[in-house]
PDB file of N, CA, C, O and CB in Angstrom:
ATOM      1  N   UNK A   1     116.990  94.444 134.015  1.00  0.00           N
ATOM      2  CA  UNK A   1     118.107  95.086 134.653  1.00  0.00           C
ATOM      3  C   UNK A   1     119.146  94.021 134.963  1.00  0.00           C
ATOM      4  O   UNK A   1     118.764  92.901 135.302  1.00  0.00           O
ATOM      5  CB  UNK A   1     117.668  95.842 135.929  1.00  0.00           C
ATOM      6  N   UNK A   2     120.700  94.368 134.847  1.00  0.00           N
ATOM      7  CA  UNK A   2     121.846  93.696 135.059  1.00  0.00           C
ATOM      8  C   UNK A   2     122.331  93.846 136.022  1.00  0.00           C
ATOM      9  O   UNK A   2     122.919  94.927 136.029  1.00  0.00           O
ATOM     10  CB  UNK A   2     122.630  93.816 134.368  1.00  0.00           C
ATOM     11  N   UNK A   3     122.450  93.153 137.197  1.00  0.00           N
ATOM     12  CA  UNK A   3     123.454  93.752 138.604  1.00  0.00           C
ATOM     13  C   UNK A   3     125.142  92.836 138.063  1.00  0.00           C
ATOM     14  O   UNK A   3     125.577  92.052 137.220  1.00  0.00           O
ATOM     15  CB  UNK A   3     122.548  92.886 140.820  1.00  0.00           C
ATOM     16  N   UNK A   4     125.499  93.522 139.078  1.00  0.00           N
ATOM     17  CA  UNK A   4     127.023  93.100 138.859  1.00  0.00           C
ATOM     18  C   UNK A   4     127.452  92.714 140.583  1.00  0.00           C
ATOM     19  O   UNK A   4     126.818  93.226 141.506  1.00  0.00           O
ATOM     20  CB  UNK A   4     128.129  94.653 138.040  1.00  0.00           C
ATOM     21  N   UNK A   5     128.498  91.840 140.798  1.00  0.00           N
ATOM     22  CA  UNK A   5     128.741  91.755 142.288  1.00  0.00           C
ATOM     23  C   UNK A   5     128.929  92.883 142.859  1.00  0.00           C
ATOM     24  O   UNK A   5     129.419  93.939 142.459  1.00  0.00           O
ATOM     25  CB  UNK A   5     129.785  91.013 142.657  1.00  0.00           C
ATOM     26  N   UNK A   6     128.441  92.517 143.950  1.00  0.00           N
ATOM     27  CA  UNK A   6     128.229  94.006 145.122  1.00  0.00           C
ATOM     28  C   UNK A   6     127.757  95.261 144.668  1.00  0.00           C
ATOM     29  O   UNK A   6     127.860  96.304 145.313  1.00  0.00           O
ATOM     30  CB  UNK A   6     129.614  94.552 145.779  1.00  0.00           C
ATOM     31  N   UNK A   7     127.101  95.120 143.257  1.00  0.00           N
ATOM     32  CA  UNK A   7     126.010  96.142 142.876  1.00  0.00           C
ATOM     33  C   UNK A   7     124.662  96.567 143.807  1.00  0.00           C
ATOM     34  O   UNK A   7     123.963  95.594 144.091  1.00  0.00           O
ATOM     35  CB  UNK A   7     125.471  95.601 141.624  1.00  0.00           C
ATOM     36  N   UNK A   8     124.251  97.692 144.256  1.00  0.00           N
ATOM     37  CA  UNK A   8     122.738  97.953 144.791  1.00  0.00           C
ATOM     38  C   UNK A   8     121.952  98.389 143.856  1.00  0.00           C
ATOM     39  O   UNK A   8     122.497  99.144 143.050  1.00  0.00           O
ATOM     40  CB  UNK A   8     122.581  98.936 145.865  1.00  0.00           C
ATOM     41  N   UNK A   9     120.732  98.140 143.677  1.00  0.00           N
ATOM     42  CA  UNK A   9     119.858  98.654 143.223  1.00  0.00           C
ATOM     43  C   UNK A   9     118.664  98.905 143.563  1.00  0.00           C
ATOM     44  O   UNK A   9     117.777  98.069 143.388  1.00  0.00           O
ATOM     45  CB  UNK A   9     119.839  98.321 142.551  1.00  0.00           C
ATOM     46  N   UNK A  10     118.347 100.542 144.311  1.00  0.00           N
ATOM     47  CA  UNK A  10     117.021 100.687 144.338  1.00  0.00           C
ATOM     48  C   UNK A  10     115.774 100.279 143.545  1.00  0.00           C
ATOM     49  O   UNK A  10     115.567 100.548 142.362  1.00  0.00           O
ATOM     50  CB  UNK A  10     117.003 101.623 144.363  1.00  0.00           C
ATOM     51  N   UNK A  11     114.728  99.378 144.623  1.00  0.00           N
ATOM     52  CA  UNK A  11     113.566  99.691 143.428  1.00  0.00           C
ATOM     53  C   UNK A  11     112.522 100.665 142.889  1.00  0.00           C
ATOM     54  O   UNK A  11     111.526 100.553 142.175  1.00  0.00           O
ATOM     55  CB  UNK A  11     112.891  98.981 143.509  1.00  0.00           C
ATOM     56  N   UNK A  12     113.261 101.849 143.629  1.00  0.00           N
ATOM     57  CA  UNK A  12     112.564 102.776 142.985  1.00  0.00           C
ATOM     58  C   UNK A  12     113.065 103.023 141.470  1.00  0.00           C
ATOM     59  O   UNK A  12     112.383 103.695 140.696  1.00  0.00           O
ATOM     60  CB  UNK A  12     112.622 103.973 143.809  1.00  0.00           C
ATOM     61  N   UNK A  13     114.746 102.232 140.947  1.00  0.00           N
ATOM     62  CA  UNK A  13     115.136 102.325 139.557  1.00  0.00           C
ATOM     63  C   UNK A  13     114.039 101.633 138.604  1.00  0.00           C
ATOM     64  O   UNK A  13     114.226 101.611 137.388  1.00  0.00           O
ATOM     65  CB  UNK A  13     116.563 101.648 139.381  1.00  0.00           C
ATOM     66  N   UNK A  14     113.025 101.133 139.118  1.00  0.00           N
ATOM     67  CA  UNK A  14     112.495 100.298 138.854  1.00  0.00           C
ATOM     68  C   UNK A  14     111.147 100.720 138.281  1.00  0.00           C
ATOM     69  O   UNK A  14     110.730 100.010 137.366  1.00  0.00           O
ATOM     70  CB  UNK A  14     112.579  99.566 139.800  1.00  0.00           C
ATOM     71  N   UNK A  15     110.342 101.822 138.684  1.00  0.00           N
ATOM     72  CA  UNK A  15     109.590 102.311 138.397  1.00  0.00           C
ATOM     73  C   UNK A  15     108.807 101.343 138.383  1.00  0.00           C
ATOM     74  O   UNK A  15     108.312 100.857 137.366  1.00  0.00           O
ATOM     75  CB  UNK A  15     109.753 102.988 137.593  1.00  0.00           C
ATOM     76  N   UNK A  16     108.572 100.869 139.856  1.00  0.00           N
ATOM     77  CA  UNK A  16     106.582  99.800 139.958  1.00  0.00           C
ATOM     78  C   UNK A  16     106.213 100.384 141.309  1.00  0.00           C
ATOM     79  O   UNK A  16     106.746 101.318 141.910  1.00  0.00           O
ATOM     80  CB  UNK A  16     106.527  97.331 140.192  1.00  0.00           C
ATOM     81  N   UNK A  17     105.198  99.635 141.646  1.00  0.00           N
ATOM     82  CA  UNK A  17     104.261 100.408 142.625  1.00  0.00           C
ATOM     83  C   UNK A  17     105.158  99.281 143.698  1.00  0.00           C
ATOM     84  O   UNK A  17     106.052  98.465 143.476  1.00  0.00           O
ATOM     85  CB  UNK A  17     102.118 100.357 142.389  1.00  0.00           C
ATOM     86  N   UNK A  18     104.380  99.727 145.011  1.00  0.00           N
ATOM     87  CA  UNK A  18     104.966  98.511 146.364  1.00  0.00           C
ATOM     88  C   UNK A  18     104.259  97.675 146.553  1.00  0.00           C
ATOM     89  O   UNK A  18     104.190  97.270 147.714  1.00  0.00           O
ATOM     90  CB  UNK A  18     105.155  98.895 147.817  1.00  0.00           C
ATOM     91  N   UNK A  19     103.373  97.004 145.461  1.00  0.00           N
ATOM     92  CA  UNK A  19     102.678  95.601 145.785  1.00  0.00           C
ATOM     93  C   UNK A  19     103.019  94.730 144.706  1.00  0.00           C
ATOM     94  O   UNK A  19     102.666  93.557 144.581  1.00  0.00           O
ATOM     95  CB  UNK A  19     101.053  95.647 145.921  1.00  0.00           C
ATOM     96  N   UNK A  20     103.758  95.426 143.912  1.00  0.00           N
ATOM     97  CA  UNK A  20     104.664  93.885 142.755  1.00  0.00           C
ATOM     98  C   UNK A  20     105.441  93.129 143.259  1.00  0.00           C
ATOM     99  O   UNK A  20     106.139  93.488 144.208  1.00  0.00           O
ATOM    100  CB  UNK A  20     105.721  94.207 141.526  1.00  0.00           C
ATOM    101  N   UNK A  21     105.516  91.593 142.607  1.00  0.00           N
ATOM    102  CA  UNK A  21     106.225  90.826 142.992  1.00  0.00           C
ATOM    103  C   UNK A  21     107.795  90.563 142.534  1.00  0.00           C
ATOM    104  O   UNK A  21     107.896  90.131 141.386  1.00  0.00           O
ATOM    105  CB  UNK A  21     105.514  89.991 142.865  1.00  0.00           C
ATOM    106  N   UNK A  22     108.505  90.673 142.947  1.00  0.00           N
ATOM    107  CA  UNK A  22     109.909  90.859 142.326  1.00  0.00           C
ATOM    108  C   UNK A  22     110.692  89.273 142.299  1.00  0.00           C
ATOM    109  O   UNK A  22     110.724  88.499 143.255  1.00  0.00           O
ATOM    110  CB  UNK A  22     110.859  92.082 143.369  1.00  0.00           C
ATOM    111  N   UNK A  23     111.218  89.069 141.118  1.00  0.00           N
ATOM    112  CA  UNK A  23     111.978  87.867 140.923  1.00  0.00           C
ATOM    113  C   UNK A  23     113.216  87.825 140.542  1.00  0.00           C
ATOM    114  O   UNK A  23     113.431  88.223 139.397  1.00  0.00           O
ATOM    115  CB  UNK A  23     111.477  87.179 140.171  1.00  0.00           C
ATOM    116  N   UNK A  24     113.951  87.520 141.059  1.00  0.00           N
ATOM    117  CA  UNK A  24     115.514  87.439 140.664  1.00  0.00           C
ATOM    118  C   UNK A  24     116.145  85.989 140.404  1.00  0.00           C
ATOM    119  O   UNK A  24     116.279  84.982 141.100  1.00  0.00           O
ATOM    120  CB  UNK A  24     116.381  88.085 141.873  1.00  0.00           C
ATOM    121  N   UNK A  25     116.525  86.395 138.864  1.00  0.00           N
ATOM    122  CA  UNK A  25     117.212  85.325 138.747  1.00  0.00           C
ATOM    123  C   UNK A  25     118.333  85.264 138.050  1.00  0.00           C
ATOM    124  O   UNK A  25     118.458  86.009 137.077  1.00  0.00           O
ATOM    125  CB  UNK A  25     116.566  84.547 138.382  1.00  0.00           C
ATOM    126  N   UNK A  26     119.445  84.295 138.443  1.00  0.00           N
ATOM    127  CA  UNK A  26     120.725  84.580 138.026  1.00  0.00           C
ATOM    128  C   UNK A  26     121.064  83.231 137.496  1.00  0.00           C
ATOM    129  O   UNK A  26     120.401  82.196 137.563  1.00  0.00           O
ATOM    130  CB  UNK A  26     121.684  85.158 139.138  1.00  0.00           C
ATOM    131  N   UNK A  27     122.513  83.499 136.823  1.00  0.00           N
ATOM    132  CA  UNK A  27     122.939  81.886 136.690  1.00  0.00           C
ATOM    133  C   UNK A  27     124.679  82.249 136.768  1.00  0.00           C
ATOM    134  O   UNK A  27     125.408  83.014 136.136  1.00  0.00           O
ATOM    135  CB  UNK A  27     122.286  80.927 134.846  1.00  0.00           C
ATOM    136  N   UNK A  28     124.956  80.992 138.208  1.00  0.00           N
ATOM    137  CA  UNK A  28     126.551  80.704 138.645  1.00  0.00           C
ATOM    138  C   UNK A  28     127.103  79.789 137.341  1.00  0.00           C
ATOM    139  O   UNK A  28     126.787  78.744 136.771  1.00  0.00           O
ATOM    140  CB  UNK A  28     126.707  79.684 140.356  1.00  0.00           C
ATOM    141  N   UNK A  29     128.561  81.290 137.184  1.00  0.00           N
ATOM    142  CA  UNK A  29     129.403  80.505 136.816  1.00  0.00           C
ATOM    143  C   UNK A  29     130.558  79.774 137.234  1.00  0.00           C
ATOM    144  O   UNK A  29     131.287  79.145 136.467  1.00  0.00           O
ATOM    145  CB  UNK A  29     129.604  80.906 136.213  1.00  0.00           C
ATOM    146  N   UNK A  30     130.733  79.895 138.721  1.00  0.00           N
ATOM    147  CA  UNK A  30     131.553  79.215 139.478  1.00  0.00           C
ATOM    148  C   UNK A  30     130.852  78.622 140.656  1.00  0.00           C
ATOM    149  O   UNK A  30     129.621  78.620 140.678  1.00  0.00           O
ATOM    150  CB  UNK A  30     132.602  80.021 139.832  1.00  0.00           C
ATOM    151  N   UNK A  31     131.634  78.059 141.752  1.00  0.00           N
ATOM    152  CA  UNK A  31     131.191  77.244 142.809  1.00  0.00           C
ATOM    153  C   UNK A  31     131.048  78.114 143.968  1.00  0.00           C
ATOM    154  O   UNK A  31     130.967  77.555 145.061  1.00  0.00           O
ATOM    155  CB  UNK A  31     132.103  76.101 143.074  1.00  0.00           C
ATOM    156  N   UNK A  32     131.000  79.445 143.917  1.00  0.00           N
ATOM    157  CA  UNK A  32     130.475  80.573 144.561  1.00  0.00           C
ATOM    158  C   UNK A  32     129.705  80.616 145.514  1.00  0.00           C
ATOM    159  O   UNK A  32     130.533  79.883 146.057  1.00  0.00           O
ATOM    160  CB  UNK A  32     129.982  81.187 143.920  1.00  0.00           C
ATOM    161  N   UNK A  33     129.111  80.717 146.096  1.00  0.00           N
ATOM    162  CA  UNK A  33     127.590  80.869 147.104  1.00  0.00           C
ATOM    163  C   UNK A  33     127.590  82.395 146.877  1.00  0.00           C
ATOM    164  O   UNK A  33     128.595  83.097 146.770  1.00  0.00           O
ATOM    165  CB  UNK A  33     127.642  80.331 149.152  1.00  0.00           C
ATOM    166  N   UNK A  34     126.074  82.868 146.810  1.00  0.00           N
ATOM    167  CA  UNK A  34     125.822  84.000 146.358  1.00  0.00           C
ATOM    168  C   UNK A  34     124.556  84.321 147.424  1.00  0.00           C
ATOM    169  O   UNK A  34     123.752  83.492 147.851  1.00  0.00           O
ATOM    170  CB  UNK A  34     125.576  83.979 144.736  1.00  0.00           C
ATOM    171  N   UNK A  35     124.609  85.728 147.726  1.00  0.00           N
ATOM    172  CA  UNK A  35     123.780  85.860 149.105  1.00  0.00           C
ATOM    173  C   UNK A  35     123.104  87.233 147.945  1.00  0.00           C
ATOM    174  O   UNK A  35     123.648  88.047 147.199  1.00  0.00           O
ATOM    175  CB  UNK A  35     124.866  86.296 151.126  1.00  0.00           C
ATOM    176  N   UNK A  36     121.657  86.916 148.312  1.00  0.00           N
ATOM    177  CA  UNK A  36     120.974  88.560 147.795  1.00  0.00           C
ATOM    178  C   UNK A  36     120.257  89.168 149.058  1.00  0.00           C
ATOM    179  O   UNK A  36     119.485  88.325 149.515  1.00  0.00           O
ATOM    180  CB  UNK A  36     119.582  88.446 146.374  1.00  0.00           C
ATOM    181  N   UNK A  37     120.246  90.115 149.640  1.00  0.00           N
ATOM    182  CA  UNK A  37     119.902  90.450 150.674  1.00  0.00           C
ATOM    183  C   UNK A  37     118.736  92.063 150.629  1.00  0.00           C
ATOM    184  O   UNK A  37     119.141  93.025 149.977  1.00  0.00           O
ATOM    185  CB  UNK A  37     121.316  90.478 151.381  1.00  0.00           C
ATOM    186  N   UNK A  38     117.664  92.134 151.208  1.00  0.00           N
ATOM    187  CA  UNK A  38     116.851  93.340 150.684  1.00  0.00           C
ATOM    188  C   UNK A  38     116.725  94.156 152.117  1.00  0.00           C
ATOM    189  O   UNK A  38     116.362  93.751 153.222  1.00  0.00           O
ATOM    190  CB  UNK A  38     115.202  92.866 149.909  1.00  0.00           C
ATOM    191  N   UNK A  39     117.169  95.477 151.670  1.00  0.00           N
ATOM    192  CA  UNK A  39     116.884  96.279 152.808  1.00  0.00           C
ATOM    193  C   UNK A  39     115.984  97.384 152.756  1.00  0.00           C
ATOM    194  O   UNK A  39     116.018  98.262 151.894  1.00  0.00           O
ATOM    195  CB  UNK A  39     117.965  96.742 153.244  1.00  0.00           C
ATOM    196  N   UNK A  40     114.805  97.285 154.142  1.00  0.00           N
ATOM    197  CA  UNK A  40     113.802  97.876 154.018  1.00  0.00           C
ATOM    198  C   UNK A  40     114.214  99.495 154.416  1.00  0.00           C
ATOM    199  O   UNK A  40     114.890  99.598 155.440  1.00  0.00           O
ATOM    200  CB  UNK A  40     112.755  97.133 154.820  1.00  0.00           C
ATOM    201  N   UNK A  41     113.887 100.702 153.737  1.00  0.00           N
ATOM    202  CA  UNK A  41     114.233 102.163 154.643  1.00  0.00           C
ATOM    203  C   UNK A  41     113.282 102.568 154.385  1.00  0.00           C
ATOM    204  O   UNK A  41     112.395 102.107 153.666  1.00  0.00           O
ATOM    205  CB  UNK A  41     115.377 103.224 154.405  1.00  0.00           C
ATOM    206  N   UNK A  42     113.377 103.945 155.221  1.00  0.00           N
ATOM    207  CA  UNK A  42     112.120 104.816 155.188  1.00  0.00           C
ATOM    208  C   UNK A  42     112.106 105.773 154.151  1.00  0.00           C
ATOM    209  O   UNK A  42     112.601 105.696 153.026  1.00  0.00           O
ATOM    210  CB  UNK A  42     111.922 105.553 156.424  1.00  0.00           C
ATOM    211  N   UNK A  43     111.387 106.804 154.755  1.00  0.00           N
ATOM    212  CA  UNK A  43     111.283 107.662 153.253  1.00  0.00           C
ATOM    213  C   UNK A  43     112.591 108.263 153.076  1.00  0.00           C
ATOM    214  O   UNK A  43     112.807 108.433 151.876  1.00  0.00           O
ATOM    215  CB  UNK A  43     110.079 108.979 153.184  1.00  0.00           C
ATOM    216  N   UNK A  44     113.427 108.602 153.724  1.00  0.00           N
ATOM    217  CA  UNK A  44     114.409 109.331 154.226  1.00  0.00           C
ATOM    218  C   UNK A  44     115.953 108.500 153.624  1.00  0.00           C
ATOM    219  O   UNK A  44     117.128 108.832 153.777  1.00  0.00           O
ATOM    220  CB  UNK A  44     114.145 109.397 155.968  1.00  0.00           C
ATOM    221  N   UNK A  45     115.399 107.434 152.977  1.00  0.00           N
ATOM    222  CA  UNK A  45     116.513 106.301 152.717  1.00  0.00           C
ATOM    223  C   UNK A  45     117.296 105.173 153.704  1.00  0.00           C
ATOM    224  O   UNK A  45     118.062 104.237 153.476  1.00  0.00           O
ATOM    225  CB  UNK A  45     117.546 107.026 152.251  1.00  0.00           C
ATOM    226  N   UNK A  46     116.663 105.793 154.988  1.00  0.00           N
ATOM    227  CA  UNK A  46     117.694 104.987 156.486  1.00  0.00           C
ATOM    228  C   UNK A  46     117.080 103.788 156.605  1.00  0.00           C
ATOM    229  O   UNK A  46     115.860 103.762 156.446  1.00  0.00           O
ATOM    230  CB  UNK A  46     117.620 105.786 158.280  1.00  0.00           C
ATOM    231  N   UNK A  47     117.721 102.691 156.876  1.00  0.00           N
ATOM    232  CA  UNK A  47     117.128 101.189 157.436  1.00  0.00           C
ATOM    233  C   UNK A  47     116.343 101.747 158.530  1.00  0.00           C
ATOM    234  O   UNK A  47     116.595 102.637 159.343  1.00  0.00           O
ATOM    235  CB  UNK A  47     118.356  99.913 158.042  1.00  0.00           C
ATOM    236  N   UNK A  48     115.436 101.081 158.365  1.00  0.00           N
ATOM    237  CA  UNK A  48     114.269 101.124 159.567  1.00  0.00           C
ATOM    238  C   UNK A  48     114.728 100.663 160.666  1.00  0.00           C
ATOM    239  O   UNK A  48     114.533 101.319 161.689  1.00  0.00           O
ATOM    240  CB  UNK A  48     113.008 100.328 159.354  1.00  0.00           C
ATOM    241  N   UNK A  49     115.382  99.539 160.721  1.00  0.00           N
ATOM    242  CA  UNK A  49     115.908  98.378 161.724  1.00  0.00           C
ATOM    243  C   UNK A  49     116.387  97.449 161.332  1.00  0.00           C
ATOM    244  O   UNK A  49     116.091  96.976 160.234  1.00  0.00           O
ATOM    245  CB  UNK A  49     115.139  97.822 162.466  1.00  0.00           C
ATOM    246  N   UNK A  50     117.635  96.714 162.474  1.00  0.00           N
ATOM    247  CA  UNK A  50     118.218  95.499 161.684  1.00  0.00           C
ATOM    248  C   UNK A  50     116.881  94.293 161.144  1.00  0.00           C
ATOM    249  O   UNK A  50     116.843  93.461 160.237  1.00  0.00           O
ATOM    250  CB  UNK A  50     119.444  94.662 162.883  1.00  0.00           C
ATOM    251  N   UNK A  51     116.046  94.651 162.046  1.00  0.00           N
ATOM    252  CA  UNK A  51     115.030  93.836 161.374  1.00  0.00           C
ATOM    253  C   UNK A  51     114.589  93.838 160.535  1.00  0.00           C
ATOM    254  O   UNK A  51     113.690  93.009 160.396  1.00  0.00           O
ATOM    255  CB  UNK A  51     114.291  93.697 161.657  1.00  0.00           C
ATOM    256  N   UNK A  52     114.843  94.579 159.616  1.00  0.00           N
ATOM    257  CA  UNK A  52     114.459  95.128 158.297  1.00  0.00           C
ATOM    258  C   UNK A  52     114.989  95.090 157.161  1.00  0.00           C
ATOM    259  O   UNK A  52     114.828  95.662 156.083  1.00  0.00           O
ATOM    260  CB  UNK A  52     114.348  96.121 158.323  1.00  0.00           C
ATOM    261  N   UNK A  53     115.813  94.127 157.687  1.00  0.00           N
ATOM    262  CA  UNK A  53     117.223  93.139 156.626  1.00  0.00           C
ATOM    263  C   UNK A  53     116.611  91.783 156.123  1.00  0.00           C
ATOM    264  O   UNK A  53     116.328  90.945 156.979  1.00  0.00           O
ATOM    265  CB  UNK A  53     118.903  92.519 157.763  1.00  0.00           C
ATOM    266  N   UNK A  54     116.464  91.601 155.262  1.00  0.00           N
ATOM    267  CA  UNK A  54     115.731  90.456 154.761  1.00  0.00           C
ATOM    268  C   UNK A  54     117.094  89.770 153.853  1.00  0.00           C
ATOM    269  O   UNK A  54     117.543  90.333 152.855  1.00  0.00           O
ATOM    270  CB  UNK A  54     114.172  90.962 153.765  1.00  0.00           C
ATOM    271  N   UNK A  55     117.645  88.464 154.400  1.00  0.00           N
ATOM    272  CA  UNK A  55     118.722  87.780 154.363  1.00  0.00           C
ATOM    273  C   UNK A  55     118.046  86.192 154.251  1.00  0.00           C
ATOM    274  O   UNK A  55     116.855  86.006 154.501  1.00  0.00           O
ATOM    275  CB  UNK A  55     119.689  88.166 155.667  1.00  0.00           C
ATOM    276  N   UNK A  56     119.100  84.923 153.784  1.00  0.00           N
ATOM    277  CA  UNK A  56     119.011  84.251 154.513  1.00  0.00           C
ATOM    278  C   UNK A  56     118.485  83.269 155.332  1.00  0.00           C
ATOM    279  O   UNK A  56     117.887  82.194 155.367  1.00  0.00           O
ATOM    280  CB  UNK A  56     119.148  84.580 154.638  1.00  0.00           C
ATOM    281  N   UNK A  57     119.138  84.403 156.155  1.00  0.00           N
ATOM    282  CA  UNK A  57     118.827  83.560 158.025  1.00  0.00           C
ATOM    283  C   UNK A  57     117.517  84.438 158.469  1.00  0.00           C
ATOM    284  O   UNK A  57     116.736  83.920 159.268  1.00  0.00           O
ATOM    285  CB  UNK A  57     120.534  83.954 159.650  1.00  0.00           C
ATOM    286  N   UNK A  58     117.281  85.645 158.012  1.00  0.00           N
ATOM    287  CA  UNK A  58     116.162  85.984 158.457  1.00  0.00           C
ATOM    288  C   UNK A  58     115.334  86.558 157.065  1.00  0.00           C
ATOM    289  O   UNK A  58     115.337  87.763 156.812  1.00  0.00           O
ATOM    290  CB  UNK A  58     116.397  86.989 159.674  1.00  0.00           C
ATOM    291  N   UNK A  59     114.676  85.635 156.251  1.00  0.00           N
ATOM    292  CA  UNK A  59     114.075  85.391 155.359  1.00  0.00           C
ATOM    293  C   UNK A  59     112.441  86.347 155.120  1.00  0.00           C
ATOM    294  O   UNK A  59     112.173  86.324 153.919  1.00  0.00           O
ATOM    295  CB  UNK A  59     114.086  83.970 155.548  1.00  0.00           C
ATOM    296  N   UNK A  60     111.538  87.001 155.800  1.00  0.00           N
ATOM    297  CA  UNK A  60     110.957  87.466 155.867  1.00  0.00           C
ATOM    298  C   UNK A  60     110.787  88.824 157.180  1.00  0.00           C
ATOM    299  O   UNK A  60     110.919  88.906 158.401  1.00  0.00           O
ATOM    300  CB  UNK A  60     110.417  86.558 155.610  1.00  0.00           C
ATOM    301  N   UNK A  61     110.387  89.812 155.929  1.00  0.00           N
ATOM    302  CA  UNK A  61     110.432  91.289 156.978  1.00  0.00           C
ATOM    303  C   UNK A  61     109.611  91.048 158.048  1.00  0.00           C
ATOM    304  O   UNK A  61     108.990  89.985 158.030  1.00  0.00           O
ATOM    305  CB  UNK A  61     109.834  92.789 156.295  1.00  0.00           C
ATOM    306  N   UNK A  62     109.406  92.083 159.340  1.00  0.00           N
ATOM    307  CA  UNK A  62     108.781  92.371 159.879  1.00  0.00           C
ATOM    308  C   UNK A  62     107.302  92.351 159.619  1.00  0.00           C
ATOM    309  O   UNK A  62     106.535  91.529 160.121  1.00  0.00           O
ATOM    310  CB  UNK A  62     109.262  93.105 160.070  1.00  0.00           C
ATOM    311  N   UNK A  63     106.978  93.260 158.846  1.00  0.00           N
ATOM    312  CA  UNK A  63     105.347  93.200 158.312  1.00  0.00           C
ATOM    313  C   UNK A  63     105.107  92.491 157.333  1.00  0.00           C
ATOM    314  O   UNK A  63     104.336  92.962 156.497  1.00  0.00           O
ATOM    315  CB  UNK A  63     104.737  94.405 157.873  1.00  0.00           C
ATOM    316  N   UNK A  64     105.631  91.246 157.126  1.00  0.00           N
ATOM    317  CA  UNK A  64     105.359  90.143 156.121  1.00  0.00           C
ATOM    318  C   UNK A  64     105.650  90.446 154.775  1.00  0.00           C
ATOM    319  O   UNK A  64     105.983  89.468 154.104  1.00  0.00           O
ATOM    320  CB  UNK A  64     104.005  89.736 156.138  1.00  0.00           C
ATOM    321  N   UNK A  65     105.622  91.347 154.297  1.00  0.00           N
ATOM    322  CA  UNK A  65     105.530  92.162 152.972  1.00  0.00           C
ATOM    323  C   UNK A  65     106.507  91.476 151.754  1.00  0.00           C
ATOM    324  O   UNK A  65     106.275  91.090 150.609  1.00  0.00           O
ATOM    325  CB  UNK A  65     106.058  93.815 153.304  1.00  0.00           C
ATOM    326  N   UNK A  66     108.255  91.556 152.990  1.00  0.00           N
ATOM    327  CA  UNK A  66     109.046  91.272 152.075  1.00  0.00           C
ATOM    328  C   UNK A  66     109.683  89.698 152.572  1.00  0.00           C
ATOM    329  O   UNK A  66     110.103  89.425 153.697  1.00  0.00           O
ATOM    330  CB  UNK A  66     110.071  92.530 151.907  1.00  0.00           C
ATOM    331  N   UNK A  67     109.620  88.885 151.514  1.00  0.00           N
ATOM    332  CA  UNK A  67     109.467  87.499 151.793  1.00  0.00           C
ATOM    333  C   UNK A  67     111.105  86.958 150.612  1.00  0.00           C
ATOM    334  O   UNK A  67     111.224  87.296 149.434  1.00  0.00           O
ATOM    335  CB  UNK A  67     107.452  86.846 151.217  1.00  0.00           C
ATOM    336  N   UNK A  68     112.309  85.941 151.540  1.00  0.00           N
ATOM    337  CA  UNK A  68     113.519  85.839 150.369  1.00  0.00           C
ATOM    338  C   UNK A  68     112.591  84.368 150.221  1.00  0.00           C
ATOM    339  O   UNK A  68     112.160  83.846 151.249  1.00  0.00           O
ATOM    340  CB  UNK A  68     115.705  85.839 150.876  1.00  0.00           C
ATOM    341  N   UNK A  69     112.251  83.584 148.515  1.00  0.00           N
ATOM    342  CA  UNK A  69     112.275  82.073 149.029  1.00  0.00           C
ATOM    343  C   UNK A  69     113.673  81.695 147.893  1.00  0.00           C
ATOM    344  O   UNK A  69     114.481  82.507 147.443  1.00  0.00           O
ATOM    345  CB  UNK A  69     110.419  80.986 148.710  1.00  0.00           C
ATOM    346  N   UNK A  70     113.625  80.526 147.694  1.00  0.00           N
ATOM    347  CA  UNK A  70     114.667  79.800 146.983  1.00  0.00           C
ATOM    348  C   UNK A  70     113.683  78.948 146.379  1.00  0.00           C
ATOM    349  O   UNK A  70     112.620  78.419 146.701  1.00  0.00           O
ATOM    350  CB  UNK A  70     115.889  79.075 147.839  1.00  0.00           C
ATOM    351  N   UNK A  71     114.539  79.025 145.249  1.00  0.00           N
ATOM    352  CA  UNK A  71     113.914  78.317 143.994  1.00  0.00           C
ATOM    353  C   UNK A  71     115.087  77.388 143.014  1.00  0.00           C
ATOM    354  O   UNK A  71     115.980  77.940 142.372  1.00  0.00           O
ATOM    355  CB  UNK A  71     113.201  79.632 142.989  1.00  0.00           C
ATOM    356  N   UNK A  72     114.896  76.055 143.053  1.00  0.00           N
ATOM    357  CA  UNK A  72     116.181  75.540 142.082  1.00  0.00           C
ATOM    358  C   UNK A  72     115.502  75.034 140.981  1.00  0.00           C
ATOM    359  O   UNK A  72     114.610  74.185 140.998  1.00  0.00           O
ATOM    360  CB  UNK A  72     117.234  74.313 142.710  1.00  0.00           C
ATOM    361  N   UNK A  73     116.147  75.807 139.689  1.00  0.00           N
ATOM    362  CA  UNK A  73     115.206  75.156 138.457  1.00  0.00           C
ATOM    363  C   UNK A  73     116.086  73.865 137.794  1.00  0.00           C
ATOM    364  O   UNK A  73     115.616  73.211 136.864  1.00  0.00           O
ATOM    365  CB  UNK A  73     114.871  76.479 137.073  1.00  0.00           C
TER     366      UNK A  73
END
């Protein structure tokens, strides 16, 4: 799959179960800083809580599950 800036994409487009590991990887063509940010909702589609913003500055969800790391190849 291709995102584009300020694209969302559910992973339910995704068609996997909720214990795969997901990897994203991109490549800058400018001097940009690029933020990917994952938001946890319920069944209903609503954020659970701001805590439930996985950014950043706050790098791992609530129930451990969803984890951002950084990787420089």
């Amino acid at each position: 799959m291709n995102l584009t800036v300020g694209q969302r994409a559910p992973l339910s487009n995704l068609a996997i179960n909720d214990t795969v590991q997901i990897t994203l990887k991109f490549t800058r063509h400018s001097p940009i800083e690029m933020d990917i940010s994952c938001f946890a909702l319920d069944a209903a589609g609503k954020l659970i809580s701001d805590d439930d913003i996985v950014f950043y500055n706050q790098p791992t969800s609530p129930c451990g599950q969803i984890n951002l790391t950084h990787y420089e190849s």
